[in-house]
FITOR-877129 format. One record per residue (C-alpha): residue number from 1; residue in one letter; z, y, x. Coordinates in Angstrom, 3 decimals. Example, Ala and Ser with C-alpha at 12.3 -4.5 7.8 and 13.67 -1.06 7.14 Angstrom:
<pts>
<pt n="1" res="A" z="7.800" y="-4.500" x="12.300"/>
<pt n="2" res="S" z="7.140" y="-1.060" x="13.670"/>
</pts>
This chain:
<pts>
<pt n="1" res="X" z="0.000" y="0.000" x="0.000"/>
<pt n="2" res="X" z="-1.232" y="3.680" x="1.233"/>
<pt n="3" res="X" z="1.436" y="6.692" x="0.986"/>
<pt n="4" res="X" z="0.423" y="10.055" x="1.476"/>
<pt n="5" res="X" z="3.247" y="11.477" x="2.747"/>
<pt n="6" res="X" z="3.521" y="15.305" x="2.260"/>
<pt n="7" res="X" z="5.286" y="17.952" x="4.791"/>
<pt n="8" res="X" z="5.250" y="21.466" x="4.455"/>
<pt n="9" res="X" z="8.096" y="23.096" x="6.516"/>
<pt n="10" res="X" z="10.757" y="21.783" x="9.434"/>
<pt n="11" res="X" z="12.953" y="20.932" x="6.580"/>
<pt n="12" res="X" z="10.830" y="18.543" x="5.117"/>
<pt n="13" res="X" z="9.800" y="17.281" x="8.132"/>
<pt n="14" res="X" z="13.804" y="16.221" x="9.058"/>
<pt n="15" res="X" z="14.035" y="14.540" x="5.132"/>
<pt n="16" res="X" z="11.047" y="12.610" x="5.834"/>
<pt n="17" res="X" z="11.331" y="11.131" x="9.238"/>
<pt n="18" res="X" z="14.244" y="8.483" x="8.458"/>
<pt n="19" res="X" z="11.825" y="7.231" x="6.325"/>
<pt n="20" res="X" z="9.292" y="6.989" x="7.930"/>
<pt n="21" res="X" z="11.654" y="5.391" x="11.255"/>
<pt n="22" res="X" z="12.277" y="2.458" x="8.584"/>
<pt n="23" res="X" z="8.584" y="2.398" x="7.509"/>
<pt n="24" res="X" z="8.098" y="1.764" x="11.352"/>
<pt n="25" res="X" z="10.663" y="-0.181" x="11.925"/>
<pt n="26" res="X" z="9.502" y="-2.664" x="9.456"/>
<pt n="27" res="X" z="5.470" y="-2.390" x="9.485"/>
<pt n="28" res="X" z="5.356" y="-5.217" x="12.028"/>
<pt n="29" res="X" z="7.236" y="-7.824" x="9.884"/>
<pt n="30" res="X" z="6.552" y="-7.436" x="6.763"/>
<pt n="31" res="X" z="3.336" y="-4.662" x="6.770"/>
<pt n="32" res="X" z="3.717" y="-3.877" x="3.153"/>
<pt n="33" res="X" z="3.359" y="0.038" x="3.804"/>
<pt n="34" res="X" z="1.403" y="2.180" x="5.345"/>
<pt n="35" res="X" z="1.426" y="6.061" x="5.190"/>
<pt n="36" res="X" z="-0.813" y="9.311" x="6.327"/>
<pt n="37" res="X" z="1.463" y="11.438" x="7.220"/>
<pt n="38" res="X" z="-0.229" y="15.408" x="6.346"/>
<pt n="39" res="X" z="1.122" y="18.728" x="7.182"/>
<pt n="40" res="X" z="-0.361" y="21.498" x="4.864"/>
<pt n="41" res="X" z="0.029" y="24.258" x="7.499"/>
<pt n="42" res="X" z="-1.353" y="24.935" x="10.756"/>
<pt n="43" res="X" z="0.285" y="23.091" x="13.675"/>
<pt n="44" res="X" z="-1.173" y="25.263" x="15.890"/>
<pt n="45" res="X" z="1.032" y="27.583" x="17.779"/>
<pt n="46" res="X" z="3.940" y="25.444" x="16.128"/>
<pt n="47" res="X" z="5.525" y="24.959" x="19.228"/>
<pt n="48" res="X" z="9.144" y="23.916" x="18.089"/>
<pt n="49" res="X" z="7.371" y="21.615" x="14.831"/>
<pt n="50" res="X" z="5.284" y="20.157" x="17.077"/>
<pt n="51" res="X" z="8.508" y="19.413" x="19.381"/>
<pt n="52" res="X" z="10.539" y="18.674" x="16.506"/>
<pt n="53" res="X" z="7.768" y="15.339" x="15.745"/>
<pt n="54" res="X" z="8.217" y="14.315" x="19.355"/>
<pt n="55" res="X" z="12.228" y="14.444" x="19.066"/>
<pt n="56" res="X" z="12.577" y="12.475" x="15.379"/>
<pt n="57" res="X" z="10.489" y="10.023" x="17.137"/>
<pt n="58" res="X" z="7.901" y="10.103" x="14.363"/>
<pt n="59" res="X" z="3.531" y="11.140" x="14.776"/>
<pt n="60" res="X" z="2.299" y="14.099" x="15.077"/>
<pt n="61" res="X" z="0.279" y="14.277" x="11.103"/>
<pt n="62" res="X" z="-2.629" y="12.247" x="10.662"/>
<pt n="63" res="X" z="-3.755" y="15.483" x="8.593"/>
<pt n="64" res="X" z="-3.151" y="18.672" x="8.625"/>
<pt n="65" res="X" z="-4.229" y="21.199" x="5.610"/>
<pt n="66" res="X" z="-4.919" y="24.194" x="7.414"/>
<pt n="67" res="X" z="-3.493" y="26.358" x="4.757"/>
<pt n="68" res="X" z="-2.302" y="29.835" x="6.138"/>
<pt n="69" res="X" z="0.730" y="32.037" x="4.631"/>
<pt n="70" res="X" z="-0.012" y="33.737" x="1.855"/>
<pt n="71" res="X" z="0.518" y="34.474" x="-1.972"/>
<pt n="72" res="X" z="2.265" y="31.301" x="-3.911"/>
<pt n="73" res="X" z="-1.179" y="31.468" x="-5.788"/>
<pt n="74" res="X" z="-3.007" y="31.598" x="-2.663"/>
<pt n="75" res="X" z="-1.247" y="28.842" x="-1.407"/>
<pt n="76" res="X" z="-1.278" y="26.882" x="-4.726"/>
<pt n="77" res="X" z="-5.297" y="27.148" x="-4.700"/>
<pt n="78" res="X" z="-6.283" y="26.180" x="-1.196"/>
<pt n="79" res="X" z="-3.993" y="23.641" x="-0.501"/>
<pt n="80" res="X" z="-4.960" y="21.996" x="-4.093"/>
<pt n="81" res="X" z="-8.760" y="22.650" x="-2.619"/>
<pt n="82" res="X" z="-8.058" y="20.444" x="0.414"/>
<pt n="83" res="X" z="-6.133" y="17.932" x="-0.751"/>
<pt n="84" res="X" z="-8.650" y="17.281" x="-3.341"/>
<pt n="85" res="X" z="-10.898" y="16.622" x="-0.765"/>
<pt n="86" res="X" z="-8.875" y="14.206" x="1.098"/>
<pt n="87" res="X" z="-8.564" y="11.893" x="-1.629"/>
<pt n="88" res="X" z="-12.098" y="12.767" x="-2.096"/>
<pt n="89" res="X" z="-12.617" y="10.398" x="1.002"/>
<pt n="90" res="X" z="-9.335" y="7.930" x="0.664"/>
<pt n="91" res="X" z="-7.249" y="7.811" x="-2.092"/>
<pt n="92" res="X" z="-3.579" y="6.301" x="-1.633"/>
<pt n="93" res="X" z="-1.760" y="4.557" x="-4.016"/>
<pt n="94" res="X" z="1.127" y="6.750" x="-3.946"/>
<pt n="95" res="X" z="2.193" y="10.700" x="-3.287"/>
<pt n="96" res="X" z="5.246" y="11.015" x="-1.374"/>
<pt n="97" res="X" z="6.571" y="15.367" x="-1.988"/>
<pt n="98" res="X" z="10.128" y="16.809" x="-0.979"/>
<pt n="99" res="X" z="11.846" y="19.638" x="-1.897"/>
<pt n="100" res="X" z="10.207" y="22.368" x="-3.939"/>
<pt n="101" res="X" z="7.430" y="24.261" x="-1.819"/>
<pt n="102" res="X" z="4.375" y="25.380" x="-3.502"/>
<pt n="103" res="X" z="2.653" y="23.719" x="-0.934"/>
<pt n="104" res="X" z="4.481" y="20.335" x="-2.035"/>
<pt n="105" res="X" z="4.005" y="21.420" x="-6.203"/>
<pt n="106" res="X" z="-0.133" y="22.013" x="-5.269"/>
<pt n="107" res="X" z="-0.317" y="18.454" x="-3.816"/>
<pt n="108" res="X" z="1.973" y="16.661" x="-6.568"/>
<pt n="109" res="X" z="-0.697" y="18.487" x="-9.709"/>
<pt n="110" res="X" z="-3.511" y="17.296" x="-7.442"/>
<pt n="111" res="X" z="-2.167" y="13.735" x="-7.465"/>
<pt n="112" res="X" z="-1.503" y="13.343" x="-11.055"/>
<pt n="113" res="X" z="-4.960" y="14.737" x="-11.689"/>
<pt n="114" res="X" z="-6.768" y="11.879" x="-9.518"/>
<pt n="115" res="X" z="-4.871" y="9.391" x="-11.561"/>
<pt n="116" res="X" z="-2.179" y="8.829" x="-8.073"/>
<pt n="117" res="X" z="0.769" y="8.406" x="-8.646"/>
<pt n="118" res="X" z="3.555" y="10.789" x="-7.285"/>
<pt n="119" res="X" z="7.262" y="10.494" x="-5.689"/>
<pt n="120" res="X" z="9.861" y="13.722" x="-5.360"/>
<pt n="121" res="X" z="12.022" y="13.236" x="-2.581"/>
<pt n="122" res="X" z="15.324" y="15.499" x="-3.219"/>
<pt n="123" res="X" z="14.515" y="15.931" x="-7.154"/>
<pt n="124" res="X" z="16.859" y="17.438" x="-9.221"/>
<pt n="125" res="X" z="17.450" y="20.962" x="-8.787"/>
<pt n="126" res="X" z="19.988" y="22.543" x="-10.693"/>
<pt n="127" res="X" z="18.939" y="24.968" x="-14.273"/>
<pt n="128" res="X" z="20.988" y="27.820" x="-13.511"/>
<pt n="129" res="X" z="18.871" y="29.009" x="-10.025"/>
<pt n="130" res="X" z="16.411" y="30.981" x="-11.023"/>
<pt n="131" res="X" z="13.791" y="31.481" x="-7.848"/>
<pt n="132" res="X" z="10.333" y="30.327" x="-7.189"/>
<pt n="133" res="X" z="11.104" y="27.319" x="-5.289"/>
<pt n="134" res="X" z="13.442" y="26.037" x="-8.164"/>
<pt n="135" res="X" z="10.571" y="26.475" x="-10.515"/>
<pt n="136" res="X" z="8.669" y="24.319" x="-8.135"/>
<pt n="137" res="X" z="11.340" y="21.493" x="-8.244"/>
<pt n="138" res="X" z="11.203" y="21.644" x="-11.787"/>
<pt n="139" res="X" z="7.165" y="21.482" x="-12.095"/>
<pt n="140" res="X" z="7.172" y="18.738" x="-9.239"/>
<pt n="141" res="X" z="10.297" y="16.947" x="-11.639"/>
<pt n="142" res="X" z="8.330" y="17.098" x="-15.169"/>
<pt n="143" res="X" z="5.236" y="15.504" x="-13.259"/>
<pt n="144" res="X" z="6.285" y="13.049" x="-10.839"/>
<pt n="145" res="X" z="6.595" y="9.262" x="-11.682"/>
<pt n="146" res="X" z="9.379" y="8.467" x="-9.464"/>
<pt n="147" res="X" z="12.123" y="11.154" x="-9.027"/>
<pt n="148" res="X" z="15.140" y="10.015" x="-5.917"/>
<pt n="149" res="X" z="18.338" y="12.147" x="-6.210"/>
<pt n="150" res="X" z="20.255" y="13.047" x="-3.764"/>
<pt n="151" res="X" z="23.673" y="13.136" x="-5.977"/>
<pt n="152" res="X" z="24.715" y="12.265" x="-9.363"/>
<pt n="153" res="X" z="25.051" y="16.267" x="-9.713"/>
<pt n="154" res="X" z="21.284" y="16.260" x="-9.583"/>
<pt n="155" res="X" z="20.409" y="12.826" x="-12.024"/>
<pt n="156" res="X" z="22.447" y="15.516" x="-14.131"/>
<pt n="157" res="X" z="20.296" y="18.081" x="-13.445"/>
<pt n="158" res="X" z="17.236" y="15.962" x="-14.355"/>
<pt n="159" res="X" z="18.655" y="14.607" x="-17.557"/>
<pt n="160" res="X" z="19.238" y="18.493" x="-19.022"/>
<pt n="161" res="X" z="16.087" y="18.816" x="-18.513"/>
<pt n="162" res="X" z="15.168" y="15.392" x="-21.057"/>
<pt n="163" res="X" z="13.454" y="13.320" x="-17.871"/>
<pt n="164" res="X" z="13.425" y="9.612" x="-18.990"/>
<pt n="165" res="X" z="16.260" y="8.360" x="-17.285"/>
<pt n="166" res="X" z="13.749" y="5.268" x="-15.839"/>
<pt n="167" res="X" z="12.549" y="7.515" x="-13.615"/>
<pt n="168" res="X" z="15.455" y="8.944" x="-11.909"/>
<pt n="169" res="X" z="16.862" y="6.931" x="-9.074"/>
<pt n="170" res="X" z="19.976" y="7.820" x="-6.909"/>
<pt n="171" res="X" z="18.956" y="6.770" x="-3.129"/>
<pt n="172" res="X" z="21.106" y="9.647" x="-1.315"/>
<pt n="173" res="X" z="20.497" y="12.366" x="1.427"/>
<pt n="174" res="X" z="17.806" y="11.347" x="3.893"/>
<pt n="175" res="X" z="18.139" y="14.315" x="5.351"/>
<pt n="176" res="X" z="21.872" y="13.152" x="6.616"/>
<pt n="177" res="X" z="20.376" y="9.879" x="8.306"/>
<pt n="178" res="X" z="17.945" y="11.533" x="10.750"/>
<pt n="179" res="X" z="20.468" y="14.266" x="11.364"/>
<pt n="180" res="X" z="22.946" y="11.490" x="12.620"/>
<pt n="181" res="X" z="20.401" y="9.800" x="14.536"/>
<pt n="182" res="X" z="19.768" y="12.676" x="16.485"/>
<pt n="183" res="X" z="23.397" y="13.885" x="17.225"/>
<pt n="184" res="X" z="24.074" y="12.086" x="20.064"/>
<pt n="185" res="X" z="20.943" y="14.440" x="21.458"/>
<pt n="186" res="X" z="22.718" y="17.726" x="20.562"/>
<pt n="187" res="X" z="22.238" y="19.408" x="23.474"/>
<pt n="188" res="X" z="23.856" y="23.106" x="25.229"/>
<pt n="189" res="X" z="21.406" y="25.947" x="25.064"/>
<pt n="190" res="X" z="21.591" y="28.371" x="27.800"/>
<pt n="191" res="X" z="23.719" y="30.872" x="25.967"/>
<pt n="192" res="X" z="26.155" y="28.118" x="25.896"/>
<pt n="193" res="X" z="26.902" y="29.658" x="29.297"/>
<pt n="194" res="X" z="25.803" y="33.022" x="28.988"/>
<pt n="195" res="X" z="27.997" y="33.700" x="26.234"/>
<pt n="196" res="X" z="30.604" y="31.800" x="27.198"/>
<pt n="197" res="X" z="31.450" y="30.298" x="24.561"/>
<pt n="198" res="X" z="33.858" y="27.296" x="24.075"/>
<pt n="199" res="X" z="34.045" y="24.937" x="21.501"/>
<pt n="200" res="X" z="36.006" y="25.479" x="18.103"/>
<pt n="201" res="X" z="36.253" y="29.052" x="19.389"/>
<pt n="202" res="X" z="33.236" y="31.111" x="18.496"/>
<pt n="203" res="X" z="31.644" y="31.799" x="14.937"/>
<pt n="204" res="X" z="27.638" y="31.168" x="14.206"/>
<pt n="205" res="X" z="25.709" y="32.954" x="11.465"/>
<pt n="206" res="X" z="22.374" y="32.163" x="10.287"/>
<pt n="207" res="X" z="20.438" y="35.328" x="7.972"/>
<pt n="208" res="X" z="17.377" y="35.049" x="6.336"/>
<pt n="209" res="X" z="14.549" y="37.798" x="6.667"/>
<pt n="210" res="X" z="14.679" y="38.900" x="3.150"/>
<pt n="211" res="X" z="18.186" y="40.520" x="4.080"/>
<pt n="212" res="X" z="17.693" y="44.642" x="3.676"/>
<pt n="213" res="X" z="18.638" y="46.535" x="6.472"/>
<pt n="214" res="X" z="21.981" y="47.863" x="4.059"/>
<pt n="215" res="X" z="23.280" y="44.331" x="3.244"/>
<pt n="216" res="X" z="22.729" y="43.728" x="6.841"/>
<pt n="217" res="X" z="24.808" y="46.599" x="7.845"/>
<pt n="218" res="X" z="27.550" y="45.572" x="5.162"/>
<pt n="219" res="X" z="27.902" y="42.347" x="6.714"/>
<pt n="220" res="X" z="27.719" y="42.695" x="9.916"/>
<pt n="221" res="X" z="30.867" y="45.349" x="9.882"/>
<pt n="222" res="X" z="32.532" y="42.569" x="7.263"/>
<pt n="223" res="X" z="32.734" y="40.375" x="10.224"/>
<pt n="224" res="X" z="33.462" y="42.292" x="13.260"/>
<pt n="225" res="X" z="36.522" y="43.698" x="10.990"/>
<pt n="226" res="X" z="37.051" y="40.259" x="10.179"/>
<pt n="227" res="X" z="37.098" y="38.452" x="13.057"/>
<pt n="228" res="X" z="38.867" y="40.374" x="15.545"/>
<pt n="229" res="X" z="37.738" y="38.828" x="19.644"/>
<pt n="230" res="X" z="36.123" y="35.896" x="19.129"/>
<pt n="231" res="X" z="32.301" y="35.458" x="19.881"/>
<pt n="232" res="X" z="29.724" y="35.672" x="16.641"/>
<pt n="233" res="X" z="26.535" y="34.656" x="17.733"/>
<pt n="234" res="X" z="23.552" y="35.333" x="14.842"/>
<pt n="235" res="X" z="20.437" y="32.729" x="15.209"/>
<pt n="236" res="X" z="17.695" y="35.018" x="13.941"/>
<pt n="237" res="X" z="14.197" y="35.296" x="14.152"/>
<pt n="238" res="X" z="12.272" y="38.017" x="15.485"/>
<pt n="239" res="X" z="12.443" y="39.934" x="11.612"/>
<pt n="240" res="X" z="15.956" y="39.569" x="11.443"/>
<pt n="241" res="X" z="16.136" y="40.306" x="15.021"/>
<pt n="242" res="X" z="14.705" y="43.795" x="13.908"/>
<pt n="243" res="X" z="16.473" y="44.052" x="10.800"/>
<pt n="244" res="X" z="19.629" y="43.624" x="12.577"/>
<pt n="245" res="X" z="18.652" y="46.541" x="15.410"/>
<pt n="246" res="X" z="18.073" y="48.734" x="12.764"/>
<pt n="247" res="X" z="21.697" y="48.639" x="11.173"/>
<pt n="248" res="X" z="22.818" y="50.250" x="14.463"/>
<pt n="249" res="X" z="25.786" y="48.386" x="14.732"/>
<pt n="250" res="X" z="26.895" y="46.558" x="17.984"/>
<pt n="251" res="X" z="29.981" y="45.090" x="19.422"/>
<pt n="252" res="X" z="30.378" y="43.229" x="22.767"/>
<pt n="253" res="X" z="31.297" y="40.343" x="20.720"/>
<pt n="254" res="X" z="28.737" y="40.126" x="18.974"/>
<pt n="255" res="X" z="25.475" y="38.216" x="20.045"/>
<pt n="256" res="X" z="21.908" y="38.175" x="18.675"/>
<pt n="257" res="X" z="19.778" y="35.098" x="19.439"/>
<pt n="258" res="X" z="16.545" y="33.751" x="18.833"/>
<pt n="259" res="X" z="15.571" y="30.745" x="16.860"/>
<pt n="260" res="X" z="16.865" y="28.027" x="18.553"/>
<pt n="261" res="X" z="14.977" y="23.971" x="18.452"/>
<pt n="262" res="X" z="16.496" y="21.926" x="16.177"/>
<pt n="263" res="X" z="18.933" y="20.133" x="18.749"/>
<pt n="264" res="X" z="19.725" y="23.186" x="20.637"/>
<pt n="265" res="X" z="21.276" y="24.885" x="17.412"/>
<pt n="266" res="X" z="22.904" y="21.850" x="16.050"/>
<pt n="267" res="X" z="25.058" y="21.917" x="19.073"/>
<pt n="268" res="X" z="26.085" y="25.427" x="18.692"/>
<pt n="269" res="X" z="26.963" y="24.214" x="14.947"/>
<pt n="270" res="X" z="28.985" y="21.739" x="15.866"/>
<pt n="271" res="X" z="31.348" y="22.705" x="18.041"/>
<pt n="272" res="X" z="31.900" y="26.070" x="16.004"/>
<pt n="273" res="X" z="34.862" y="27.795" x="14.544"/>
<pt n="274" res="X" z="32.713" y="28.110" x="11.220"/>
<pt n="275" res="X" z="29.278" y="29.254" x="10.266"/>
<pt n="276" res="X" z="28.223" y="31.783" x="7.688"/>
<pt n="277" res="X" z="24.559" y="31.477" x="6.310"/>
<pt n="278" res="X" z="22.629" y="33.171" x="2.962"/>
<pt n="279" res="X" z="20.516" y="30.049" x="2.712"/>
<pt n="280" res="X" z="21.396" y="26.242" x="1.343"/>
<pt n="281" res="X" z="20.122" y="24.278" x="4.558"/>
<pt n="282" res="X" z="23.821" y="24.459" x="6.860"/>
<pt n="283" res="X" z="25.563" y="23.189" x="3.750"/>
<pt n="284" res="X" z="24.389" y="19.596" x="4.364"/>
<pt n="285" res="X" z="24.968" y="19.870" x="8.162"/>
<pt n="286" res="X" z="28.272" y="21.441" x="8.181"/>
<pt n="287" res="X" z="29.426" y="19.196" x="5.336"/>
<pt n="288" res="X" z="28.742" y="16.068" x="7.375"/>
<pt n="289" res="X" z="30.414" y="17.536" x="10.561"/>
<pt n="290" res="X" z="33.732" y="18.997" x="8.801"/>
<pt n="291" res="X" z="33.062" y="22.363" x="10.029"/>
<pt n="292" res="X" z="33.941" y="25.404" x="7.336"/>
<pt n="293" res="X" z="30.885" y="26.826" x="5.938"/>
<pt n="294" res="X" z="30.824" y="30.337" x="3.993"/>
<pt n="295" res="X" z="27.412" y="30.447" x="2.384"/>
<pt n="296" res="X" z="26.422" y="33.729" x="0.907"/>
<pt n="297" res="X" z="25.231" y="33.057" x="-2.799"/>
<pt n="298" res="X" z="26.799" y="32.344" x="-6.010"/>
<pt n="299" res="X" z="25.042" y="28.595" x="-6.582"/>
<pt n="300" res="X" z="23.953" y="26.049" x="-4.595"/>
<pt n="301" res="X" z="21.284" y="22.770" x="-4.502"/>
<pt n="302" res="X" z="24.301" y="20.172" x="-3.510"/>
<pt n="303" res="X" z="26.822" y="21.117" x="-5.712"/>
<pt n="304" res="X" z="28.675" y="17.840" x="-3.717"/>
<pt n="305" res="X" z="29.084" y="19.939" x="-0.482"/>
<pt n="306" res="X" z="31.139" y="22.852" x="-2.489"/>
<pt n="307" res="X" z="33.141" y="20.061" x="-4.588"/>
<pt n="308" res="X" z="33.358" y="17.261" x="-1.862"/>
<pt n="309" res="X" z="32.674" y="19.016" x="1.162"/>
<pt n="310" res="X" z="33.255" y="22.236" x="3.658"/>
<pt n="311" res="X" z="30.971" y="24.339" x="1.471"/>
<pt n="312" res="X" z="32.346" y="27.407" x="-0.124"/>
<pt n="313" res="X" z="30.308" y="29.997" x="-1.934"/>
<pt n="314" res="X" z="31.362" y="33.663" x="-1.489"/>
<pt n="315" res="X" z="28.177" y="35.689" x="-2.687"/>
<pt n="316" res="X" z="27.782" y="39.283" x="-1.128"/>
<pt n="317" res="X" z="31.434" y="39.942" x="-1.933"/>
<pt n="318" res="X" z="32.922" y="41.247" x="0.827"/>
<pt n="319" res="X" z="36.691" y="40.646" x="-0.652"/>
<pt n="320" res="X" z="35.418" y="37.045" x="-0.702"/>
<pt n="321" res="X" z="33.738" y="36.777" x="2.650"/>
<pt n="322" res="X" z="36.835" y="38.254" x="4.234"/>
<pt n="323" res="X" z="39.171" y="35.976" x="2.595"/>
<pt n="324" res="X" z="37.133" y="32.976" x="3.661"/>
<pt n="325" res="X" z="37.075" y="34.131" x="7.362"/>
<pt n="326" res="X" z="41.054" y="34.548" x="7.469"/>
<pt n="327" res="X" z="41.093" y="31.076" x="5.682"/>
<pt n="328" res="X" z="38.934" y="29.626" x="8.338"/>
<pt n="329" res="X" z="40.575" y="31.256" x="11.354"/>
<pt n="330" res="X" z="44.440" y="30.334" x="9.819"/>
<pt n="331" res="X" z="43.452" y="26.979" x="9.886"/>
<pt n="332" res="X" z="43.815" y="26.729" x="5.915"/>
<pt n="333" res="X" z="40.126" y="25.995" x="5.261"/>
<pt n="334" res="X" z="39.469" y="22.282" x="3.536"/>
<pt n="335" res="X" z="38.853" y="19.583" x="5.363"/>
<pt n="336" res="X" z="36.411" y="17.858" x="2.857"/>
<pt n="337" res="X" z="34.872" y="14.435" x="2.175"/>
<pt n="338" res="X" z="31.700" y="12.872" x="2.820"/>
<pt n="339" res="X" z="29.662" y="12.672" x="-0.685"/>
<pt n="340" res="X" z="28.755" y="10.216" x="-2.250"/>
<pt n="341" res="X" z="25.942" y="7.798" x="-0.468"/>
<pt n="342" res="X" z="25.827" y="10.326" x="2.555"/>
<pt n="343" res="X" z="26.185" y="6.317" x="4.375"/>
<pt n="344" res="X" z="23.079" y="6.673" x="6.347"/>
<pt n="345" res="X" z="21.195" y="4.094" x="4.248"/>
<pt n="346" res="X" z="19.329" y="6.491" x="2.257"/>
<pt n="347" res="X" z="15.948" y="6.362" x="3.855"/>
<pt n="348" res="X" z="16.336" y="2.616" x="3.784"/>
<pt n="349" res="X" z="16.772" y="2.829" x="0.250"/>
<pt n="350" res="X" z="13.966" y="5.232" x="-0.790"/>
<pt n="351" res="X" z="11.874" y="2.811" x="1.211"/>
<pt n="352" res="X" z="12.959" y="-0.130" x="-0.474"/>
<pt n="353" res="X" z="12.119" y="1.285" x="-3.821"/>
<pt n="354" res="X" z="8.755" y="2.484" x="-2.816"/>
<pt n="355" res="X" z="7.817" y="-1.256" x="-2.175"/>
<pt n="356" res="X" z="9.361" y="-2.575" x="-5.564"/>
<pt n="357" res="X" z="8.044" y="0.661" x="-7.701"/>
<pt n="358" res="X" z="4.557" y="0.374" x="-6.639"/>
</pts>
């Protein structure tokens, strides 16, 4: 049986590649699966995706789309364009999408329209986030024919929204398996060094570019008042980077970085104090590790990491972001549980239902 497995950002790329390491693992025995792997970007001048393949030990894409930034309707058209004409060529028997890109929604319509039928890795977003990529997850939901759940938070999420319940199956966080396979790589980036920085000791922050320059400011003052001498080093990219320099404000404990690989960061997360992001992606890492978390929005994707693990939502409060960095630094922060199924056997069992679904 053919997959077509579907990548559109780092993210999916680190869900995926457990499962394909068991696809792998097993295509020598018992050869039931076989997968194209496509990416529907450019690769090109993806120096740390291209490094991120090598490292998770899985190919570089058998395909790759070709489809440049743009609009979502941009995107939705010419990626829908060139998939169309891969399955021109070769159709598989099954469409493997994760998370809720448009990128991922444009190949999951094109799928059901060729008759192919369609998988949604991490389905089961929750009703009351209202942003494009939830709307995504919810198109990708109402069309695909086989939706795995990460929690039963998210079967919830999928029965609210009347999905027949023989399509919902709970296989677990994929995501958590490849990021404990690759833990024992971790490894100290040179501002380890530069900074000085020792473990349990230093805070990291990661801010996303659509951050204004006056919610920047805000925050950054929140936590040099907050955290009085201790090291806060801010992974950013070269927009935030800019964002950040135009607030004004400095401090010599406070250090600006650029985006890190995958293994280099992970090792600054791990051995820090806590870690303070505006997106949903540290919530699974710093759940697994124990390490406090203060994310900046009012909901999350894995409701399990706020109720089970480090996670705790503060929204742009700054009352609330202050209290959680006192909590952290008093040592009164929660130590939290692994969810449910985060066993590292979720990638085995995603691929053991592709074989008996298909």
């Amino acid at each position: 049986m053919l997959i077509d497995i579907i990548v559109a950002s780092e993210r999916d790329v680190l869900k995926i590649a457990s499962v394909i390491n068991i696809i792998d693992s097993k295509q020598d025995t018992e050869g039931i699966l076989d997968y194209r792997l496509i990416y529907t970007g450019k690769l090109q001048h993806q120096y740390n995706l291209v490094e991120l393949f090598k490292q998770l030990n899985i190919p570089i894409p058998d395909i790759t789309l070709e489809v440049e930034p743009d609009t979502e309707s941009a995107v939705m058209a010419a990626t829908m364009v060139r998939y169309e004409k891969i399955l021109g060529v070769h159709n598989p028997d099954l469409v493997l999408v994760s998370g809720g890109s448009t990128a991922a929604l444009a190949c999951c319509i094109t799928a059901a329209k060729h008759n192919i039928k369609t998988a949604h890795l991490e389905a089961g977003a929750p009703l009351n986030i209202q942003e494009p990529a939830t709307i995504n997850y919810r198109l990708i939901d109402s069309i695909a024919d086989y939706l795995f759940t990460t929690s039963h938070y998210a079967n919830e999420h999928l029965r609210m929204q009347h999905i027949a319940e023989n399509k919902i199956f709970l296989a677990g966080n994929t995501f958590i398996d490849t990021f404990h396979k690759q833990m024992p790589a971790f490894r100290q980036p040179a501002i380890w060094n530069r900074y000085r920085l020792q473990p349990q000791k230093y805070f990291v922050a990661s801010i996303s570019e659509e951050t204004t320059t006056a919610q920047m400011k805000e925050l950054l003052l929140c936590l040099l008042s907050s955290i009085a001498k201790l090291p806060i080093v801010i992974l950013a990219t070269a927009q935030v980077l800019k964002t950040i320099e135009l607030t004004g404000v400095k401090a010599r404990h406070l250090f600006l970085c650029p985006h890190l690989p995958f293994n280099e960061s992970n090792y600054l997360l791990q051995y820090a104090m806590g870690a303070i992001t505006d997106n949903s992606h540290w919530q699974d890492e710093t759940t697994f590790m124990r390490i406090p978390c203060i994310t900046l929005l009012n909901n999350t994707y894995k409701p399990e990491t706020t109720v089970n693990g480090t996670n705790e939502l503060t929204g742009w409060n700054w009352d609330n972001i202050s209290t959680a960095l006192r909590k952290i630094q008093d040592g009164k922060w929660k130590r939290g549980n692994l969810p449910y199924m985060w066993d590292r056997k979720s990638a085995a069992r995603v691929v053991s239902l592709l074989k008996n679904l298909t």
